[in-house]
C-alpha positions as CSV (number, residue, x, y, z in Angstrom):
1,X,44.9,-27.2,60.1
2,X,47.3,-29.1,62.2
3,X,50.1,-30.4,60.2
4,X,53.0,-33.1,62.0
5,X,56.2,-34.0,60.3
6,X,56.9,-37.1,61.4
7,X,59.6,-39.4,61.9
8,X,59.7,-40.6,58.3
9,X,59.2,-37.5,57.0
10,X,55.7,-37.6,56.4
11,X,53.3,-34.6,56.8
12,X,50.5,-36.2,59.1
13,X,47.0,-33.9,59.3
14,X,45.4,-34.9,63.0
15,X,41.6,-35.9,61.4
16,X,40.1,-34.5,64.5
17,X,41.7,-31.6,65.7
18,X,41.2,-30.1,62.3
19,X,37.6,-30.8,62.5
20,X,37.6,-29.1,65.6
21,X,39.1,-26.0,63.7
22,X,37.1,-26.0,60.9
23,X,33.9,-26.4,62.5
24,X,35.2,-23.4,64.9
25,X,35.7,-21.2,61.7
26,X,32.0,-22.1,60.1
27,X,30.1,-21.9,63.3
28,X,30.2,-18.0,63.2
29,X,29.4,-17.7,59.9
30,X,26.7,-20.0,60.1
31,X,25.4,-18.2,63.2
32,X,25.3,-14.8,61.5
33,X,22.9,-15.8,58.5
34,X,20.7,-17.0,61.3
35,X,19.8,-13.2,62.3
36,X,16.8,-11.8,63.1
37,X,14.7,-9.5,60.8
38,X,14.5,-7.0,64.0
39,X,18.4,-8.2,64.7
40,X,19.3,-6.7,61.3
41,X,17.3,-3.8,61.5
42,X,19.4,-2.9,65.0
43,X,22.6,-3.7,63.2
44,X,21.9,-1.9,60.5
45,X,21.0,1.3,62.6
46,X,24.2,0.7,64.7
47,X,26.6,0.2,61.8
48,X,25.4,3.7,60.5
49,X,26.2,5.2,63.5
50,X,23.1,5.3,65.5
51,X,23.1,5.4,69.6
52,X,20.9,2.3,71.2
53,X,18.5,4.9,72.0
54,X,18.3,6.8,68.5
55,X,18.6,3.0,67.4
56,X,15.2,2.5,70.6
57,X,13.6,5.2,69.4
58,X,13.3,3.8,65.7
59,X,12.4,0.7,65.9
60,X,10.2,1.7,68.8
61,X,11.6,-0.5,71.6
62,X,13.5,0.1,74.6
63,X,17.0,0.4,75.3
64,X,17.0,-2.7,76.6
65,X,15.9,-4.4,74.1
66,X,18.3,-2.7,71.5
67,X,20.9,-4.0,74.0
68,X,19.7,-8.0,74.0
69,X,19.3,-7.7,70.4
70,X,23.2,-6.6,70.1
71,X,24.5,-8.8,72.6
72,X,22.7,-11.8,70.3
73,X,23.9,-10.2,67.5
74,X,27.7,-10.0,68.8
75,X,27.5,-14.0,69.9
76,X,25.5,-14.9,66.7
77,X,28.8,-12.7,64.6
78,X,31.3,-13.8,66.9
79,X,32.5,-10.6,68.0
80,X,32.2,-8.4,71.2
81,X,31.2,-5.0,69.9
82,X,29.5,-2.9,67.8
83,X,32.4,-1.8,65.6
84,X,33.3,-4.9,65.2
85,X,29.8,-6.5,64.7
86,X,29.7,-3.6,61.8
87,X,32.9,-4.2,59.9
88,X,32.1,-7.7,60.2
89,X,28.6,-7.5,58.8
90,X,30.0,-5.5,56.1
91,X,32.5,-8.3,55.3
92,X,30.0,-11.2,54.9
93,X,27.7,-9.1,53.1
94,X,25.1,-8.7,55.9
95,X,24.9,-5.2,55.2
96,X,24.5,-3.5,51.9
């Protein structure tokens, strides 16, 4: 949140720029409860270590398609890889 002290000593919250902040800090977590079924099976494999083709070869997809599903689960998680799409899946509770 965006606090101002201002002239008379007040400590002034600007309404919308800490809206802006806390819709940035929900946004993710309301992204990541919006996974897939097949989105949490990939993350689930991943976060235990698995390759995208031992993770392919599971499921029974391609390699491509591990890789969509991880790229929508990093944007859906906010983060930009698998280690981090893991610890924070792990965090929230996405993964037991």
């Amino acid at each position: 949140m965006l606090v101002l002290t201002t002239y008379d000593g007040d400590d002034d919250v600007l309404p919308a720029v800490a809206a802006r902040v806390l819709r940035r800090v929900r946004e993710p977590a309301a992204r990541a409860a919006e996974l897939s079924e097949r989105e949490h099976s990939v993350l689930r494999l991943v976060a235990g270590g698995a390759t995208n083709r031992e993770a392919a070869a599971a499921l029974f997809i391609s390699e491509t398609t591990v890789k969509t599903h991880l790229a929508h689960i990093y944007t859906k998680l906010g983060v930009s890889d698998r280690a981090a799409a893991a610890a924070t899946a792990y965090a929230r509770g996405l993964l037991p």
